[in-house]
VEXDREN-2710 file (C-alpha; in Angstrom, 1 decimal):
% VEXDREN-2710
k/r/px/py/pz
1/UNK/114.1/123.7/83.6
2/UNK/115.1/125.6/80.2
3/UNK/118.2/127.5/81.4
4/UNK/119.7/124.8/83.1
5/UNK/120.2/120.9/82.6
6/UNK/122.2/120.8/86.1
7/UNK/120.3/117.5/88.2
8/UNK/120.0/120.2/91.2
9/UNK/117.9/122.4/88.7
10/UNK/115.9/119.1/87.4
11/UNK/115.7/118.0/90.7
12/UNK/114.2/121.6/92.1
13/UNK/111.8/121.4/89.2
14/UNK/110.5/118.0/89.4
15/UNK/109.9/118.4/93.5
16/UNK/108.0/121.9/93.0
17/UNK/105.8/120.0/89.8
18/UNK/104.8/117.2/92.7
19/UNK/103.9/119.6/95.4
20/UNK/101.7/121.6/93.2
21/UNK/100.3/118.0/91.7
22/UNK/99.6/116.9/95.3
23/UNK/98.6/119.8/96.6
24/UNK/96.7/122.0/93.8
25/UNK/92.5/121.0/93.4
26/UNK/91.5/121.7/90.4
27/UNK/91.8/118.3/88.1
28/UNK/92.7/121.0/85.1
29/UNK/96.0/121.8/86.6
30/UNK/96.7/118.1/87.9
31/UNK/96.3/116.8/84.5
32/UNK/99.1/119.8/82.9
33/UNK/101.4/118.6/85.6
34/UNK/101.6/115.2/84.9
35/UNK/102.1/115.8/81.5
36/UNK/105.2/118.1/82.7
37/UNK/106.3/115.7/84.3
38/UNK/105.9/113.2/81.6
39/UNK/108.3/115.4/79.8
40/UNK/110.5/116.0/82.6
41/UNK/110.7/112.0/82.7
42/UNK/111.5/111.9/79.1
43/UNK/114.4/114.0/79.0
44/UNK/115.9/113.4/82.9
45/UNK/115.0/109.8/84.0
46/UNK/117.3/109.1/86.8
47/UNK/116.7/112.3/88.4
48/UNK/112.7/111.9/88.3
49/UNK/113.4/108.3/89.3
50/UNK/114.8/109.7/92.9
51/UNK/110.6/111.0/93.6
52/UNK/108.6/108.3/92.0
53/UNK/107.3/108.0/95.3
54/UNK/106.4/111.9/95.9
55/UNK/104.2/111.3/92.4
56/UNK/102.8/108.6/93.7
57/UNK/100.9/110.6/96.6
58/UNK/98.5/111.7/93.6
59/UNK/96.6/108.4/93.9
60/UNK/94.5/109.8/96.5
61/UNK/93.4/112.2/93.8
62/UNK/89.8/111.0/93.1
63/UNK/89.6/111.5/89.7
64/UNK/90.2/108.1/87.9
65/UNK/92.0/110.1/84.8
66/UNK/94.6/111.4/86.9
67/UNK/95.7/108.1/88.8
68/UNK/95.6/106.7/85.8
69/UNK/97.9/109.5/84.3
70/UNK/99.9/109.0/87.5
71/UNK/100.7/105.7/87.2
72/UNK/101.5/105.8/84.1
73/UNK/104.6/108.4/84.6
74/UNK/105.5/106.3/87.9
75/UNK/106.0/103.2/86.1
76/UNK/108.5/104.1/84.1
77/UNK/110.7/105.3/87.1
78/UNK/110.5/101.5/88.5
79/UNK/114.3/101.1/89.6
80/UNK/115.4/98.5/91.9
81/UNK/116.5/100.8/94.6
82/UNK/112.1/102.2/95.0
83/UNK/110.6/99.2/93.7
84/UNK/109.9/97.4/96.9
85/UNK/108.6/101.0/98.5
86/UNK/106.5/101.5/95.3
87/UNK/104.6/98.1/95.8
88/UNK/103.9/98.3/99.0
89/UNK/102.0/101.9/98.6
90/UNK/100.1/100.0/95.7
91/UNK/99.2/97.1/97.7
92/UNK/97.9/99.7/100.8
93/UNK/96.1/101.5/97.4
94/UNK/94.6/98.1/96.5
95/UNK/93.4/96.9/99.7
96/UNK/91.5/100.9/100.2
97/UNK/89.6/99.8/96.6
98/UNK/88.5/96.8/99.2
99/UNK/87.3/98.9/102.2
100/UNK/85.3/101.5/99.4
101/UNK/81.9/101.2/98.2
102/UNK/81.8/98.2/94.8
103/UNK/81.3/101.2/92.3
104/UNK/82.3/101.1/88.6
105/UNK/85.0/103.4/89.1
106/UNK/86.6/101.8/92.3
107/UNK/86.5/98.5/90.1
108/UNK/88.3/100.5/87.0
109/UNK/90.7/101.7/89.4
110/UNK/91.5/98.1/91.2
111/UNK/92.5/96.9/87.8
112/UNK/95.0/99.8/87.4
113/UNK/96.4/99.1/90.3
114/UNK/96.9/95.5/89.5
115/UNK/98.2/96.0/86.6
116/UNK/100.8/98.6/87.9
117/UNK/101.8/95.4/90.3
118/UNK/101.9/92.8/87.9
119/UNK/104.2/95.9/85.6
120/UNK/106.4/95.9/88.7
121/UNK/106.4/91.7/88.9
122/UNK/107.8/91.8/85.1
123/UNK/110.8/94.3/85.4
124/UNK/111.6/92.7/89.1
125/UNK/110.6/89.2/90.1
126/UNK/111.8/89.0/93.3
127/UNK/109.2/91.2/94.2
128/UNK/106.1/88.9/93.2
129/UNK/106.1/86.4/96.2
130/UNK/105.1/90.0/98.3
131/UNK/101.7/90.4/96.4
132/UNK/100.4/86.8/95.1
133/UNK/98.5/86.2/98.4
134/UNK/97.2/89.6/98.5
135/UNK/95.9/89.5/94.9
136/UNK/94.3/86.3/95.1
137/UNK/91.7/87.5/96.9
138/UNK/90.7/89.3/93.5
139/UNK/90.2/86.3/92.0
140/UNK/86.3/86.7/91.6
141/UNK/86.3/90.3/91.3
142/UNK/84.8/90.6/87.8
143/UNK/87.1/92.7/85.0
144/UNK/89.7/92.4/88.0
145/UNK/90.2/88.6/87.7
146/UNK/91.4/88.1/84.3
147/UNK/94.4/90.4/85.2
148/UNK/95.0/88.8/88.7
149/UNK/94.7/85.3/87.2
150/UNK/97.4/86.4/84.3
151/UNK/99.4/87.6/87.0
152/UNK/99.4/84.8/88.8
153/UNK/100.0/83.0/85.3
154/UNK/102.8/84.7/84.6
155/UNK/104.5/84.6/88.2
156/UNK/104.3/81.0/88.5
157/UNK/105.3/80.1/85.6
158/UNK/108.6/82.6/85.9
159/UNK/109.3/81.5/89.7
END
């Protein structure tokens, strides 16, 4: 990444810093990656934009530190070309925070995600009628329902 700026270079780097972010275990190293990539997102955006979806596999990390991390580098590579792919893996990741025991952290977690969605619903709208329904079944969900009912706030009045 420092000898060369060429997007095959970037591009090699950026894949290799996801496969050792999805593959590695120790939360240490997961953690240095995504701030790599952080970086690497700073300086190349359109090339990291091309594997939002690769970062994205680190949600099944179980550490609530790095999918927040995670999310936080993929939603800056939002484009309208991955957008509709990167919702739908959040709505899958929302509805698992369904099917998994009503823990503090799953809780913490569901409101990431729905905040990740309702980030997606501001930089695209057209992708909001795809996730209201699902969403409104958070409604009574605690910490979870002031951000689903300022979603749906902000979608209706916007459609």
């Amino acid at each position: 990444m420092s000898l060369s700026a060429a997007p095959t270079a970037i591009r090699a780097t950026a894949q290799t810093f996801t496969t050792l972010l999805c593959n590695e275990s120790d939360n240490n190293v997961k953690l240095i990656v995504l701030g790599r990539l952080r970086e690497l997102k700073e300086r190349h955006p359109t090339v990291m934009q091309e594997i939002v979806m690769d970062i994205l596999r680190a949600l099944s990390a179980p550490n609530l530190d790095i999918r927040q991390k995670t999310l936080d580098v993929a939603m800056d590579l939002i484009s309208a070309r991955n957008v509709e792919g990167v919702v739908n893996l959040l709505k899958k990741e929302i509805v698992k925070t369904q099917e998994g025991p009503p823990d503090d952290i799953n809780n913490k977690y569901r409101a990431l995600l729905v905040q990740a969605v309702h980030s997606c619903v501001v930089k695209f709208p057209e992708v909001a009628e795809s996730v209201v329904h699902l969403l409104m079944d958070f409604i009574t969900t605690g910490a979870v329902a002031v951000k689903v009912v300022k979603f749906v706030r902000y979608a209706a009045t916007r459609m």
